[in-house]
C-alpha positions as CSV (number, residue, x, y, z in Angstrom):
1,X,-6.4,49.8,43.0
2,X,-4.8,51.1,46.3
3,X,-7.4,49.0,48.2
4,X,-6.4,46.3,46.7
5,X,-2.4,46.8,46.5
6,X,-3.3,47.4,50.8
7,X,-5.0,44.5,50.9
8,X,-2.5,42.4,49.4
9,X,0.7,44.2,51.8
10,X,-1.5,43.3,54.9
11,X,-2.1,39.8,53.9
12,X,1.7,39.1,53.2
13,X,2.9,40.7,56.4
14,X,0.6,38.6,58.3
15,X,1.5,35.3,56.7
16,X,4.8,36.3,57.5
17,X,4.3,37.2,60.9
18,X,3.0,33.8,61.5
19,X,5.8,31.7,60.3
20,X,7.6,33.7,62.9
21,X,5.5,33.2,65.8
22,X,5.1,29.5,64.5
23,X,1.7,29.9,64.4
24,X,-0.8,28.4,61.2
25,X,-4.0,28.8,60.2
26,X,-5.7,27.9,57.5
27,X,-6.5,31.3,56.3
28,X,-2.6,32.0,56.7
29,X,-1.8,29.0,54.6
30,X,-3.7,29.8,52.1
31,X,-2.5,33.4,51.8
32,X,1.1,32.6,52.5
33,X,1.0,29.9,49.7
34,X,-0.6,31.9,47.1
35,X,2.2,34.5,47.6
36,X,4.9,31.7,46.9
37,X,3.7,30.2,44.4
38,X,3.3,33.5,42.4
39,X,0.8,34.1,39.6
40,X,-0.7,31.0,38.0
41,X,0.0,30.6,34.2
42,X,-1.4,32.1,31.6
43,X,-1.1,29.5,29.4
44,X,0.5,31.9,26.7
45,X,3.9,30.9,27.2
46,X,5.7,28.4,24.0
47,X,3.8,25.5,23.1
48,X,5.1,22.4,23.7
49,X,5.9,20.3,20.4
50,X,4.4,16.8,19.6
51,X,4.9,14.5,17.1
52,X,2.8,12.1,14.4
53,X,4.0,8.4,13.2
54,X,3.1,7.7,10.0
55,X,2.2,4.2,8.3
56,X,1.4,3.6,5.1
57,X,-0.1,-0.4,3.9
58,X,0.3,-0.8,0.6
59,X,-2.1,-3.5,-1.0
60,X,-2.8,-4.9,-4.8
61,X,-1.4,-5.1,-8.1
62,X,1.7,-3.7,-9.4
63,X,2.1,-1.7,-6.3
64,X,4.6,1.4,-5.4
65,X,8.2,1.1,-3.2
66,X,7.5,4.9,-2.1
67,X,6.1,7.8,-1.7
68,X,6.8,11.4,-0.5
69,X,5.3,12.6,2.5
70,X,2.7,15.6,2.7
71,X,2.0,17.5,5.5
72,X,-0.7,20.2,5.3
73,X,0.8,19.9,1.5
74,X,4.7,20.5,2.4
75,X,6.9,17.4,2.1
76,X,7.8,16.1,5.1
77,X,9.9,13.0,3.9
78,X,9.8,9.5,1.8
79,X,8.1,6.9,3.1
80,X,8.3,3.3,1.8
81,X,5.5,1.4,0.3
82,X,4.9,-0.7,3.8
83,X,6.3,1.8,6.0
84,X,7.4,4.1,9.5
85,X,8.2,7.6,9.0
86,X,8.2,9.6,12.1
87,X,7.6,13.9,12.3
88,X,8.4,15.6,15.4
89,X,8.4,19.4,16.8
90,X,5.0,20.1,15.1
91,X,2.7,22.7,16.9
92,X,-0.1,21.3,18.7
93,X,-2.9,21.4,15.6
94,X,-4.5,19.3,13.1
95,X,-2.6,18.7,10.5
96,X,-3.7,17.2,7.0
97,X,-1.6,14.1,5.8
98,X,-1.2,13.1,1.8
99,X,0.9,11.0,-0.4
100,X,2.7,12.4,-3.8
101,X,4.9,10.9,-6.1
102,X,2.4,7.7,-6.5
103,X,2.1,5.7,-9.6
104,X,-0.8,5.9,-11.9
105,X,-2.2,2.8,-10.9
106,X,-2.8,3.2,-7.2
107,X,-5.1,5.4,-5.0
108,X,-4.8,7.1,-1.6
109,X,-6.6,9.1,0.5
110,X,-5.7,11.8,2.6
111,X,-5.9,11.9,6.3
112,X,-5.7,13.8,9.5
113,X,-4.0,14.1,12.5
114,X,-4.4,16.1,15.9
115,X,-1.2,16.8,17.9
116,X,-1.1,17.1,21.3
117,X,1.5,18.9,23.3
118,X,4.3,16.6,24.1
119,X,2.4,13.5,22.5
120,X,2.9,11.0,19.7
121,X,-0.3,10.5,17.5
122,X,-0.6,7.5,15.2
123,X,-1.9,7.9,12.1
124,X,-2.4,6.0,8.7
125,X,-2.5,6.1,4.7
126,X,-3.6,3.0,3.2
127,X,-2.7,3.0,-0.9
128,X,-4.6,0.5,-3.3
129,X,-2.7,-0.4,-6.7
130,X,-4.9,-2.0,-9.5
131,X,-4.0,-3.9,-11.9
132,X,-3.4,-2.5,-15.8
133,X,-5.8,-2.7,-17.6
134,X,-6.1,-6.1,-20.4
135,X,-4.4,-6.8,-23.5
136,X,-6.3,-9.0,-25.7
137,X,-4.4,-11.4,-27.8
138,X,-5.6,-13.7,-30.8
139,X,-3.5,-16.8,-31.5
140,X,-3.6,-19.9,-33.6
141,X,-2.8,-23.1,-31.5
142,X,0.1,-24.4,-31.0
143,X,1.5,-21.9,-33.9
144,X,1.5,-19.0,-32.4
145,X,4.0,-18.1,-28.9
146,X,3.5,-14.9,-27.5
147,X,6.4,-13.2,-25.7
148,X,4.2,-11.8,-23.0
149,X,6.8,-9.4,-22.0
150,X,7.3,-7.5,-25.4
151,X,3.5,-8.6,-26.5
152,X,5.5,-10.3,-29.5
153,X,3.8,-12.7,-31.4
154,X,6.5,-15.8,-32.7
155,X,5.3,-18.0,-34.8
156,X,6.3,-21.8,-34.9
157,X,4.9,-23.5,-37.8
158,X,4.4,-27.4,-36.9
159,X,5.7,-26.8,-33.5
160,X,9.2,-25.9,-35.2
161,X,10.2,-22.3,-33.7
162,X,12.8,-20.2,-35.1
163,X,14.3,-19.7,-31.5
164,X,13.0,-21.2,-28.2
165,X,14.5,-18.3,-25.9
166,X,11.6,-16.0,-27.7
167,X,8.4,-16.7,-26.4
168,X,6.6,-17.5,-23.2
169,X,3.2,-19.5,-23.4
170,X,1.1,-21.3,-26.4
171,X,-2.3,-23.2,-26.7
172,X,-2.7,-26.5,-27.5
173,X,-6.2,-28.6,-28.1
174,X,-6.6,-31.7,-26.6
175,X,-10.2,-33.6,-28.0
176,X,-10.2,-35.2,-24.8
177,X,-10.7,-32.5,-22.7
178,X,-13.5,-30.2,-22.3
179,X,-13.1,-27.4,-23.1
180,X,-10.2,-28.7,-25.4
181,X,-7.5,-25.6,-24.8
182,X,-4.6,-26.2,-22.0
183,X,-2.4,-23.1,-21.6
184,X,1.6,-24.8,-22.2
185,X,4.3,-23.0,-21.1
186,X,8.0,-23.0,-22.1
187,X,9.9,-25.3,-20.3
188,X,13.4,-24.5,-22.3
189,X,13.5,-21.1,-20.4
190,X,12.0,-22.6,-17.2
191,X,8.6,-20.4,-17.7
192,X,6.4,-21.3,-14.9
193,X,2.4,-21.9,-14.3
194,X,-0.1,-21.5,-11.9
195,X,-4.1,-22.2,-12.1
196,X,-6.4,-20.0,-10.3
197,X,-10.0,-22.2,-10.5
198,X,-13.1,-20.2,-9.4
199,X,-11.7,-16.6,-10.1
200,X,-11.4,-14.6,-13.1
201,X,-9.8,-11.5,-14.6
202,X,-12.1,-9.0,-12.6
203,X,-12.4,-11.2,-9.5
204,X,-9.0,-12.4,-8.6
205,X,-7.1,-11.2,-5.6
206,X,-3.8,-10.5,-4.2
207,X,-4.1,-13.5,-2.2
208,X,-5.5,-15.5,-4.6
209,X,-1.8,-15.1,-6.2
210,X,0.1,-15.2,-3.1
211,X,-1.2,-18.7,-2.6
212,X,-0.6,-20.3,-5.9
213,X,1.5,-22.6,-6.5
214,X,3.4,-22.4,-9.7
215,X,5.5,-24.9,-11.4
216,X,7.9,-25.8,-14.8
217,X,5.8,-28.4,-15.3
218,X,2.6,-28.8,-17.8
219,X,-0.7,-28.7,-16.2
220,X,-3.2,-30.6,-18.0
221,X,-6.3,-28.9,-16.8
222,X,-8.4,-26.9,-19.5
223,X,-8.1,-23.6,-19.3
224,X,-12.2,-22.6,-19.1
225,X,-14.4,-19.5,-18.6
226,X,-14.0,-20.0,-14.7
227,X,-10.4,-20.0,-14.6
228,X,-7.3,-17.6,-14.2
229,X,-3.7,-19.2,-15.7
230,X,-0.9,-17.4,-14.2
231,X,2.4,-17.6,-16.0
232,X,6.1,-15.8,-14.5
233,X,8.1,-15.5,-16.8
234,X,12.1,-16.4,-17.1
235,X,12.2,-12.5,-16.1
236,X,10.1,-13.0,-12.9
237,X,7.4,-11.3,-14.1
238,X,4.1,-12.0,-13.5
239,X,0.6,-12.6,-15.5
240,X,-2.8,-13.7,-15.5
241,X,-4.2,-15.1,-18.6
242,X,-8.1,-14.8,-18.5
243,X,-11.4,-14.7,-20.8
244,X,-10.7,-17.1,-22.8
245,X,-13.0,-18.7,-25.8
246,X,-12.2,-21.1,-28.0
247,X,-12.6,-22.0,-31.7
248,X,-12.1,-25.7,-32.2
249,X,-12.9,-25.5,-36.0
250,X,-10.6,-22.7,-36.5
251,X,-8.1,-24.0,-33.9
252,X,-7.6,-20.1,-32.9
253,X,-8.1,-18.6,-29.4
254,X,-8.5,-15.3,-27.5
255,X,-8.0,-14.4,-24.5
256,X,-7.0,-11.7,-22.0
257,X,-3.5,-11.0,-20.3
258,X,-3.0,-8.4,-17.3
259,X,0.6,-7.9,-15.7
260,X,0.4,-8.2,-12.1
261,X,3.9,-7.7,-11.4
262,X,6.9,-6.5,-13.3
263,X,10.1,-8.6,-13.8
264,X,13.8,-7.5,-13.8
């Protein structure tokens, strides 16, 4: 140790000595600068803070407005469904990212993220909604109106209904068609239709009804095996009538209804 501490006292006073005499070597350089410099960190000092931005894409049926915010299973913040949400001064680590407060009908999965010191890391939660599951209904044509919000069932005998502000949709057989049934709507209450051909109940998408076109007035087309019949409802709802079969002796017919989105 007193080697060294001599060592070190020698060095310094002939770096010194130099800069007086104005003379420079590069030995003298080299020991002059690692005296000014001082010792070279450690690396223990405070860790610089970084931060993560967080997106969440929320995609299907029936989906979420928001969520709260897990990290490493503290809540951090709410989040929208299709949204930002930005948290800062985190110790560089790897932290695990999750979503609570989600509705029955949607999934996510949990994520990670590295910080860095002084960095912003960019991380995602994707969150898939499904659609409920289907409520059958058995009706008698043109009889029978269901009120697909309340699953009421009003019946109209020979097309004369008790009140026309009660009920949504009804089936009606036309011998000229094949298959006979066509979904008709109510047009009093400004119900509204939309055919989805080539799909069906377990094979529609969320594009599928983002690009239908709906309208107040009747579509003539049969409603077949092959086929999806949308209906929104005066209460901006939204449904998907699938499934259907058909019993042209009986004049009844069943068929599936799934909500895709909810109303006022």
């Amino acid at each position: 140790m007193m080697l060294s501490k001599t060592i070190g006292h020698s060095r310094t006073s002939d770096a010194a000595s130099a800069v007086r005499r104005g003379v420079f070597t590069l030995a003298t350089l080299i020991a002059f600068g690692s005296v000014a410099c001082g010792p070279s960190d450690s690396g223990t000092g405070p860790q610089v803070p970084g931060s993560i931005s967080v997106h969440t894409e929320t995609s299907g049926f029936q989906p979420d407005d928001s969520y709260e915010l897990l990290v490493d299973g503290a809540v951090a913040g709410t989040i929208g469904a299709n949204d930002e949400l930005m948290i800062s001064e985190l110790d560089p680590a790897t932290y695990e990212l999750a979503l609570s407060d989600v509705a029955d009908n949607c999934t996510v999965e949990s994520a990670t993220a590295t910080v860095e010191p002084n960095q912003t890391v960019n991380a995602s939660l994707s969150v898939v909604c499904s659609a409920a599951d289907p409520t059958p209904y058995s009706i008698r044509a043109n009889r029978d109106r269901p009120n697909l919000e309340n699953g009421q069932i009003i019946e109209c005998s020979f097309g004369l209904c008790p009140s026309d502000d009660e009920w949504d949709i009804y089936v009606q057989f036309v011998s000229s068609n094949n298959p006979q049934a066509v979904i008709r709507q109510n047009t009093t209450t400004g119900v509204e239709l939309a055919h989805v051909a080539g799909r069906t109940l377990s094979t529609l998408t969320e594009e599928d009804v983002e690009g239908a076109t709906f309208t107040v007035d009747p579509i003539d087309d049969s409603f077949d095996a092959g086929r999806v019949v949308l209906v929104k409802t005066d209460a901006g709802s939204v449904y998907a009538l699938g499934n259907p079969v058909e019993n042209t002796i009986l004049l009844t017919f069943t068929f599936d209804v799934v909500l895709l989105a909810a109303g006022s």
